[in-house]
N, C-alpha and C positions, 0 to 999 in steps of 0.2 A: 159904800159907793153905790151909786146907780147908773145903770144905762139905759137908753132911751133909744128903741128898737122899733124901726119901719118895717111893717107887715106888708106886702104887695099883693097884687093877685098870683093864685096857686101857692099860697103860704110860704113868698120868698122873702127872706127874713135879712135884715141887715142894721147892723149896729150905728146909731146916729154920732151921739155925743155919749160921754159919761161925766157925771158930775159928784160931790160927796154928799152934796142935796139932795131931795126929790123936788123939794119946792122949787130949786134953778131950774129943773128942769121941764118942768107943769109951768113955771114962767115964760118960757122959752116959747114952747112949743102953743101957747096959747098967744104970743105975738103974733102966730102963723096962722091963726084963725081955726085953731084946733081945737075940737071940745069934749066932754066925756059926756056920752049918753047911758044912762045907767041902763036902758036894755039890751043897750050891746055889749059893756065893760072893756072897753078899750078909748083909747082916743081916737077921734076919725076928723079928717080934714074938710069934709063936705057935710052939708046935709041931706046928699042927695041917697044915703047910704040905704041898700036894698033898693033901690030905683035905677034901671037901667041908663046909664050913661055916667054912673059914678064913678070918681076916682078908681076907687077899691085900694085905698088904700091907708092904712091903720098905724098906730103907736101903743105900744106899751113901756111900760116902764117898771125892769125888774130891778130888785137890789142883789148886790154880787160881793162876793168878799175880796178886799184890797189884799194884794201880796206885800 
């Protein structure tokens, strides 16, 4: 299983969707205009990311054990 986790500013953290994929979820979340910069290592919804007036705010996508 994985979930797909909104990073906000001051690193407030909330769980989005969970999915048994990673790909549904990388599918998903790149409808939204969301992309991964390999110098940041996360997904980020702007480009405007380290430029003052951005979002600030991030995606991860960790995997978790199903009960």
């Amino acid at each position: 299983m994985y979930v797909l986790i909104r990073i906000r500013t001051n690193d407030s953290r909330s769980s989005v969707f969970v999915s048994k994929t990673k790909k549904k979820l990388e599918t998903h979340i790149k409808k939204l205009g969301v992309f991964w910069p390999k110098e940041i290592g996360r997904y980020i919804d702007d480009e405007t990311i380290g430029i003052s007036g951005g979002s600030g705010t991030e995606y991860i996508i960790n995997q978790i054990d199903e009960l």
